[in-house]
N, C-alpha and C positions, 0 to 999 in steps of 0.2 A: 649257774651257767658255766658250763666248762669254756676252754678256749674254743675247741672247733665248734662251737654251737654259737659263741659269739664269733668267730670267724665268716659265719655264714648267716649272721642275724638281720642280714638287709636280704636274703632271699625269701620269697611266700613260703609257705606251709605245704604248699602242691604246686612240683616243677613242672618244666616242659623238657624236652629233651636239650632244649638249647641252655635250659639253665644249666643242667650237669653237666653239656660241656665245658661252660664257662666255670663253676664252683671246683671241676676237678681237671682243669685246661687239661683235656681231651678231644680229638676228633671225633668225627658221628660215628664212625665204623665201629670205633670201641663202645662210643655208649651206646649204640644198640645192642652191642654184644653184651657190655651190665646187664640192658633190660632182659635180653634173650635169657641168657643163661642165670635172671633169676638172682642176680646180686643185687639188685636193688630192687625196691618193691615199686612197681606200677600195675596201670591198668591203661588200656587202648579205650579213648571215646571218639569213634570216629574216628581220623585219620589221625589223632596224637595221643602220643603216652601222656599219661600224668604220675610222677614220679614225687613220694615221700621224702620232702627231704628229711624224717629222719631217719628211714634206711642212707640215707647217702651220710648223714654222718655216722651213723652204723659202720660203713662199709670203710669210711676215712678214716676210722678208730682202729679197726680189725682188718686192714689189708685187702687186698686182692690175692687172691689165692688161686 
């Protein structure tokens, strides 16, 4: 287990949007913008994303671009 994977090892396997703000202290405006634009892997059920956290430590490895 690398650091950022034990750094995030008290979050589920499948976030909500409010994890990722809180995993990458960001406001909603930016994380929807992740999900929008496809930086991070989700899928809408009903009215919420559910969001991989391991694209998010994907994404915490490799940047925002």
């Amino acid at each position: 287990m690398n650091d950022n994977q034990e750094m995030f090892a008290n979050y589920p396997d499948v976030l909500t949007l409010e994890n990722l703000m809180e995993m990458l202290q960001i406001g909603k405006v930016f994380a929807y913008k992740l999900v929008k634009d496809k930086k991070v892997k989700a899928i809408k059920i009903g009215r919420e994303y559910k969001i991989t956290k391991e694209s998010v430590i994907k994404l915490f490895n490799e940047g925002v671009n």
